[in-house]
Each structure stands twice: as C-alpha cells, then as structure tokens.
N, C-alpha and C positions, 0 to 999 in steps of 0.2 A: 150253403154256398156263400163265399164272398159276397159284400155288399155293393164293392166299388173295384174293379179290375183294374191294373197298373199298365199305360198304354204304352204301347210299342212307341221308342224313339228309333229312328234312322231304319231299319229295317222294320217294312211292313207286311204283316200276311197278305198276299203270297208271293209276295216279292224272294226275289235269289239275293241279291245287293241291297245292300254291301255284305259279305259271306256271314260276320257277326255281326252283333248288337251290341257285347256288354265289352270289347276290348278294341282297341284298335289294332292297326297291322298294315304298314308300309312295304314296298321294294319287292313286292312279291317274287318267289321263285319257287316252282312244281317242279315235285321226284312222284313218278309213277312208280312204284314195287308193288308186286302180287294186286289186288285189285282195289288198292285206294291210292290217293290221289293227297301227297302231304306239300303242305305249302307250308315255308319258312317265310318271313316276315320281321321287317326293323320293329322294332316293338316300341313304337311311338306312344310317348308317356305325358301325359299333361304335368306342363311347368307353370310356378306362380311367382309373382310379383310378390315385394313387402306385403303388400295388401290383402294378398291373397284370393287374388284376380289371378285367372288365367291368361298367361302371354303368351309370345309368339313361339314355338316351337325351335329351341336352338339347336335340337341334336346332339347338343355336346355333351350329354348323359346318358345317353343310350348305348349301352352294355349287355343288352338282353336280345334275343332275337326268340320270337314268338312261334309256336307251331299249332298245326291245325292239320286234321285230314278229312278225308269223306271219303265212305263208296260210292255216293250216291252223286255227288256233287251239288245236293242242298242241305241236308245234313250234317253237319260240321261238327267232329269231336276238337273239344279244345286240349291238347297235348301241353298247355302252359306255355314256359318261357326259358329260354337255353342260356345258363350264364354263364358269356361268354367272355368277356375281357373284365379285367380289372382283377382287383384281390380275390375276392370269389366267384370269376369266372376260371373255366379251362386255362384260356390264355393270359396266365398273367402278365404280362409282356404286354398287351393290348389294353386299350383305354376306352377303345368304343366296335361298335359291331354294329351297320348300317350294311342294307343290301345284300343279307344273303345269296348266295347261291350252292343245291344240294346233287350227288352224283352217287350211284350204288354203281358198285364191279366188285364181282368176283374173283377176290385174292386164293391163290394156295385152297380152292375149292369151299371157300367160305365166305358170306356175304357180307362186305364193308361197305362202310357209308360214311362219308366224308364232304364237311360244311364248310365253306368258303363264305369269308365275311371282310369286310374291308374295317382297317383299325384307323377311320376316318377318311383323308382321302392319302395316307403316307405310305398306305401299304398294303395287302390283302396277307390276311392268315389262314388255317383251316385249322380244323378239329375230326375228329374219327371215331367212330363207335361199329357196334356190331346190330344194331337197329335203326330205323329212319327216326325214332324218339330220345333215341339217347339209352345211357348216359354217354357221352361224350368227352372225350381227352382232347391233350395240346399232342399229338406224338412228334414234333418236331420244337418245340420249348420255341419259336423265334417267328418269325415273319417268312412267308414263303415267299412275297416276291416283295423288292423295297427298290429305293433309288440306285443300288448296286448290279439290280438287276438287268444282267445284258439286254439293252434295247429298252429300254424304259428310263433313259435317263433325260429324256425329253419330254415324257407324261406330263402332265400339269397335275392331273388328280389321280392318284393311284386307287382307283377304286372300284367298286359298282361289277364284280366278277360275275361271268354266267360259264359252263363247263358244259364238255361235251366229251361221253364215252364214245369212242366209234363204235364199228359193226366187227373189228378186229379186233378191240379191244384198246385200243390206245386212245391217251385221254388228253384234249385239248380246252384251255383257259382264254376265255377273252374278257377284257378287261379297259380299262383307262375313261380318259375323259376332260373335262376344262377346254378351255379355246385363251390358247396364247395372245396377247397384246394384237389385234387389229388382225388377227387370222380367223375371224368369223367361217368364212367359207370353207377353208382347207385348215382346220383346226391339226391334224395330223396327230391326235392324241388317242385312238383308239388302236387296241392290239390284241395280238394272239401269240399263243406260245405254246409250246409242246410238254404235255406233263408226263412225268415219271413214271414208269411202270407201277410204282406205289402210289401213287393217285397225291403224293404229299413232298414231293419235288418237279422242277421244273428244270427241261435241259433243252438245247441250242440258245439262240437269239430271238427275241420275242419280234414280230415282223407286224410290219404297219397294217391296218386296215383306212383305206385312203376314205372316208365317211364323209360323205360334204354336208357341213354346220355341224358335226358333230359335236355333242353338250357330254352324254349320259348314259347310262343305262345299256350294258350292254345283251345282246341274247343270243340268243343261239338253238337252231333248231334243224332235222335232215330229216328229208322225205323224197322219194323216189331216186335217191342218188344226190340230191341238189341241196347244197349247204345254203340258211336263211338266214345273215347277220342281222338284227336286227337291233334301234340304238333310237335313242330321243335326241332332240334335232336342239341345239339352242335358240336362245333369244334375242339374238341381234336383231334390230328395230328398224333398219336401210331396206335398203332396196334389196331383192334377193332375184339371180338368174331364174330365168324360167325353168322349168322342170328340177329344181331345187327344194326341197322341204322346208314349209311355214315351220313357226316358230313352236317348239314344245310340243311336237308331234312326232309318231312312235314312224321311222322312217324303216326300210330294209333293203339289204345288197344281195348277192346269191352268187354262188361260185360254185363247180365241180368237186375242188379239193376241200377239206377242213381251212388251212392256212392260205384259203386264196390262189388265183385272183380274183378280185370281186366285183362284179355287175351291181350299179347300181339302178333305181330302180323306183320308188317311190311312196308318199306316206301311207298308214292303214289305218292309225286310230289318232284321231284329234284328238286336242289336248280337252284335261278334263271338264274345263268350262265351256266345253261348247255345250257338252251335255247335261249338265248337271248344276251349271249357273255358278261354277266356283273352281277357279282357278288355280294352278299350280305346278310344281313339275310332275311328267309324265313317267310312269317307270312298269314293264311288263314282263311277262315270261308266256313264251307259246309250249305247249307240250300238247300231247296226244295223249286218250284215253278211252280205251278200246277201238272203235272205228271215227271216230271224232278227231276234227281238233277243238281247242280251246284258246283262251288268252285269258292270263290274270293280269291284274291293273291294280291300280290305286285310286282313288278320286275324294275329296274330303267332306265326302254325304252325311256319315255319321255325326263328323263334329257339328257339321251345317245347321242340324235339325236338332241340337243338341243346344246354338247357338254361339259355338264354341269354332270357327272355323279359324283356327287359326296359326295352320299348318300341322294336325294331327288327320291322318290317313288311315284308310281303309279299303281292304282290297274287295275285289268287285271280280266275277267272273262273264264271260262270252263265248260264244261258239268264234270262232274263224275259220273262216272255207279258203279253199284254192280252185283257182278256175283249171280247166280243163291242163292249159299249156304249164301249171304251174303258179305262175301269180298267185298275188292272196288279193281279194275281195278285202273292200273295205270292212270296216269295225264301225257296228251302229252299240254303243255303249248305252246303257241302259239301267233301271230298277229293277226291271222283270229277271235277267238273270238266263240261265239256263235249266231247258226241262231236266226232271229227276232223272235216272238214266235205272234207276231198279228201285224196287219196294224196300221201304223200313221191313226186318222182321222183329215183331216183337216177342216173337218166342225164345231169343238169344238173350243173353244178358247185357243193357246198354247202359254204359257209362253214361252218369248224368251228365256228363260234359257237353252230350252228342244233344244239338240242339237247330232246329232251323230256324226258328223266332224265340225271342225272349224277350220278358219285360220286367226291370228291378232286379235281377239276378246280378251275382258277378262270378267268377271262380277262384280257388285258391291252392295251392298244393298240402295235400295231406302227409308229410310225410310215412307215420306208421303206415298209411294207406297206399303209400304208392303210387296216388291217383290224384289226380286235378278235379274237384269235387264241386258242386255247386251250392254257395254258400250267398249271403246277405237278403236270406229269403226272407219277404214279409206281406204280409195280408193284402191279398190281391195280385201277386206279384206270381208270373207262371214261364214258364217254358213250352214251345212247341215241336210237335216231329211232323215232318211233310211225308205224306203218302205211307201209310203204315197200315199195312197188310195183314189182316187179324184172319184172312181166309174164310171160307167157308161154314166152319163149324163152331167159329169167334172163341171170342175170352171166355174161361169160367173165374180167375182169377188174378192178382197182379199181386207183385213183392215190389218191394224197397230195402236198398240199406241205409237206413238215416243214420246222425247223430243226432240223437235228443239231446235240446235244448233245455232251460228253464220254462223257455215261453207252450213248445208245445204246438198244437195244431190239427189241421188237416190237409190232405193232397187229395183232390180231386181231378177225377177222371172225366174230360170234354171230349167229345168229337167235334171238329171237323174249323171249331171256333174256340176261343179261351170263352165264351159261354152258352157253346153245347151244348146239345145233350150229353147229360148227366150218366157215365155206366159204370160208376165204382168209386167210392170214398175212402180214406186212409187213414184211419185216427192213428195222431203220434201224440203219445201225449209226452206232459213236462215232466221236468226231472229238478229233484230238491237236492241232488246228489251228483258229482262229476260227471262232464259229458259223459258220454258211450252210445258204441256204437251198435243199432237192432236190427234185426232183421223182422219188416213187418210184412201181414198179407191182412188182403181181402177180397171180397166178392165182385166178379163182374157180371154182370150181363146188357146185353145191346149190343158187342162189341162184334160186329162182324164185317167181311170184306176190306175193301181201301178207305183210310180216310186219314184224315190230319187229327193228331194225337195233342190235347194239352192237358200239359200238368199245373192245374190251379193251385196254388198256396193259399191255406185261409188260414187266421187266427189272431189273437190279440194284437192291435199292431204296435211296434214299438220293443217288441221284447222278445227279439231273435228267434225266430218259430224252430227250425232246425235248420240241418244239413244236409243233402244228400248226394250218394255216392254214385250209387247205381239202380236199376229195375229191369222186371223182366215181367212180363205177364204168361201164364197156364194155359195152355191151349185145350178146347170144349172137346170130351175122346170123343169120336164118332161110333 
C-alpha cells in the first residue's frame, strides 16, 4: 500500500458538497430523463495574471459548459465539457456560453434534447442532440433570442435562460436580468416567452415578469398545477420595503398559468455566504426526482479550501420541501448534501468518471475512447464510491480498463475509507513501448454487503502511473 494518501480538498468523506472535487461548475441547471439526474454547468476555468498568479474570474473565456449526471445523487459521472461557442464550439456565432439551461421533448416520436446558453449577457442561443450528453449541433446557425426580439428590447442582460416543457407539450423560456439606472426595486427586466413547437424558436411577444429587486437567474418549476418563478434578488445597498427580498437571495413568485400573473412571495435560500463564509452571486435550479424535490446552487467552497476563492464555483445540491398549502420551506445549505437515494451496483460496468470523493485525480476526454477517463493519477492519489452494494454473496473478482503508462503501478481495493481494509490489488505494470490500452483482473475477497468503495493509486511518484477508463467487479456464484 501507499505510504502517504493525497488528502481530499473541498469535498470531504462523507460529505455530498460540493458535487465534485477535481472540476468546477457554475449556474447550475437539472434535466431529469429515465432515472438520472444531468446537470449542465458554466465551466468556470482558472485565469492567471503575467505572474501566473491566479486572478479574479472574468468570465469572458468561458465557451465550454460542463456536464455531470447521477442516479444516486452522490455519485457523479463526469460527462466532460460541451464546446459550445466560439471556432470549435457548435455555435460559432457565440463567443461565450454562461448559465445553461437543459429541456427533453418528444419530437415526431423521438427523443430531443436541447441546451440553452446565453452568449454573454447579448443574447441566448441553443444547440440540439439526440442524448442528454451530446454530441450536439447549432440547428439554427444564429441567436435565438437578441435585442430584435419582440419584448426584450428593454432587457438590460439578455441572459441566465431556465425552460419549461408543459403537461401539453408546449414549451416556455424565461429569461433576463440587470436593474436599469436607479430602478433597484422594479428592475422590470425579467421575462417569459412562448417557444416553438421545435423547442429552437420562439413566437408571440415575450411578457414581463414584474420580480421586485430582480438581479439574475432565472427558474422555473410546476407542481400541483402552480407555476414557481424563481430569480436571485440584487444588491442594492438602501433601504429595502418590508416584505421585499435581501440582497443576493434566491427569491420566488407563483402563478396558475405558465406566462403569468404572478404572486409574489418570498426568499428561500440566502446567499452563499451566510453559509459557507464566502460570498457571491446566487444562482439555482429546483427540479424533482422521483418523489423528492431538490435545488442545485453554486457556493465557492471548492476554490475556498483550495485558497483560490476568487470567483471560481461549484455546485452544491439540497433537498427543498413545500409546505402543505404549497410554499417552499426555507433552504438550510450545507456540506452534508443529500442522502444517496439507491445503492452503487458494482456488478455493472462503471465508468471511472463516476466518483463521489476524490483526491489528485483530474479527467480528460479520450477521444478513440469515447469517454471522459481519469487521468493525472499518482502515488497516493484515489477515488471514492459512496454506498456500493457488493450484496450478500460479495466479490470474487474486479477488472479495469487502464492505459498503461511508463511509470506503471498499483490500484488498490479500500472499504469504507481510502485506508481500509484491504480486499483486492491490481498490478498494472509499465510499458517501454506506446500507451495501450488493457484489460486487467484480479482477486477479491472481504467484499461483501454496503460500503464505500476506494480506488487507491500506488507507485513511483512522479512518473504518470496510468489511466483509467472503466471497472466492474464478478459477483461470488451462490
């Protein structure tokens, strides 16, 4: 075994928050299809100074929007990074992609899925595929909604979109944002607007949502009949009416119809420094998932602990409840996260992406491989699975697909801690000849019932141990 294990930053066992470790992921927005749960994400990238000092997060190179899913809701595969604006994104047309938001409907008896990204704050585009992962196209070469757009020529920020399929099928955009010259209270810049039965036009006149202090962030969510607008409040620094939402807090309005009118109402989740001792803007999405709800967020933990806060994000998940008559119960934001909602199975094969703690690891996309892989492995350095279900009759064995390295190694098998009991080792060794990629096994035993799964990395350090793709472990025959 390793001598010295590489400690978890920002996410800690058995913490749910922040959902990863080795990336960040801003603007959160949840698509629920078949039974996981994929979150799109501004893909907040560290910038440097001459010096090569890390500085303050300008945004204004951010072209990527990041994905991630779970079934479990602590587990997280990382799906990589969707490039979306510029030369080699989808949209070439666009120069930045901040704040997704993601929507599945059934076209012509086939299942579409279609990404809305705002190309700064000038405009909102979309892209389309035939999977919640991609690959994805521009099918409309242009801007779906811009300053021409009926009803929007008063927006301040055209940006920050959330989407809503109805129960009929028809699909609604809200959107906007900024607070005009000394209209703190009645900023009048948030909207809605009726989309095209292609899910990649928009038709009538986009209609106010009257938001008081509205900043940001739009959402959108329906439960028993009752539409949930929900939108981050700015920061004007006066005096503010009573029953008006504080500064930088996730506020919400509610209304019968999709487009209004809308009752407002009050905040639910303070901004992120109350909880977390580090300030910034507020940005959410509520969705359901199975008999649940949820909210994702962002809060800037990761860089916190990292030492780096300095406006790179990471999303964060919570339950949210509705009280009997409807309302939503406050949001106590937190590290703990939410409970697992089903067991790891490790008798399927799992992408090494799928991780619920990690420490030293990054990812990267393979393309022969098709797959987002976990790479910059080195001595000490592991991944973990929460709750993984070996059953009754346990392991007799476990596989990997690595790429062998030069350097070589071992993967060892922890329960419950990265230094666990010990129930199976994995020799990979070095290669004096071009990568490639193996299929390796070996023996387990101990491995039985629930526990937390870590994959230890050991070997020379300094000299790229491997790669790996995927694993599965052999279930003991009864």
């Amino acid at each position: 075994m390793t001598n010295q294990l590489t400690q978890a930053v920002g996410k800690i066992p058995a913490n749910g928050n922040p959902l990863v470790a080795h990336r960040y992921g801003a603007d959160p927005y949840a698509l629920v299809f078949g039974d996981r749960v994929y979150l799109y994400m501004t893909n907040d990238a560290l910038e440097y100074d001459g010096n090569g000092t890390v500085k303050e997060n300008t945004y204004s190179s951010i072209n990527k929007i990041a994905v991630i899913s779970s079934g479990d809701l602590v587990n997280w595969t990382d799906h990589g990074e969707i490039a979306v604006a510029g030369p080699e994104g989808a949209a070439k047309w666009a120069t930045q992609s901040w704040a997704p938001a993601a929507a599945h409907k059934v076209i012509d008896g086939k299942n579409k899925f279609f990404l809305y990204f705002a190309n700064n704050a000038s405009g909102i585009g979309v892209l389309s595929s035939d999977s919640p992962v991609g690959p994805w196209i521009d099918p409309i070469g242009e801007a779906l909604i811009l300053r021409s757009t009926p009803g929007v020529e008063a927006v301040t920020w055209l940006f920050d979109p959330a989407v809503l399929v109805d129960d009929d099928g028809k699909g609604y955009i809200y959107f906007g944002g900024g607070v005009p010259e000394g209209q703190f209270a009645e900023p009048g810049t948030a909207r809605v607007m009726m989309l095209g039965d292609d899910m990649t036009s928009v038709t009538g006149t986009a209609e106010v949502i009257p938001a008081p202090f509205m900043f940001e962030d739009a959402g959108i969510h329906k439960r028993n009949g009752v539409y949930y607008y929900t939108y981050c409040s700015n920061f004007y620094d006066g005096e503010r009416p009573e029953g008006c939402p504080p500064a930088g807090e996730i506020a919400y309005m509610t209304s019968g119809k999709p487009m209004g009118p809308w009752t407002y109402h009050e905040t639910i989740l303070k901004n992120p420094g109350h909880f977390f001792g580090v300030s910034g803007n507020n940005h959410h999405a509520i969705f359901q998932f199975h008999d649940a709800w949820y909210i994702a967020y962002h809060a800037q933990t990761l860089s916190k602990a990292q030492g780096i806060a300095n406006g790179y994000r990471s999303t964060h998940l919570n339950r949210l409840s509705h009280h009997e008559d409807g309302t939503i119960q406050d949001i106590e934001a937190d590290y703990k996260g939410v409970q697992q909602t089903k067991a790891l199975n490790p008798y399927e094969r799992v992408q090494a992406s799928t991780m619920g703690w990690s420490a030293g690891v990054k990812t990267e996309f393979k393309a022969a491989r098709e797959e987002w892989i976990v790479t910059d492995i080195d001595n000490g350095d592991w991944i973990g699975m929460s709750g993984v279900d070996f059953g009754s009759h346990g392991a007799e064995a476990f596989s990997a697909s690595v790429m062998v390295l030069e350097g070589g190694g071992t993967l060892e098998l922890h329960l419950d801690e990265p230094g666990g009991i010990l129930v199976g080792k994995l020799s990979i060794p070095g290669t004096n000849g071009p990568d490639a990629w193996v299929e390796l096994k070996t023996e387990v035993k101990g491995a039985e019932g629930v526990h937390h799964l870590y994959l230890v990395f050991a070997g020379e350090s300094g000299t790229g141990l491997f790669k790996l793709e995927s694993w599965q472990f052999t279930e003991q025959r009864g």
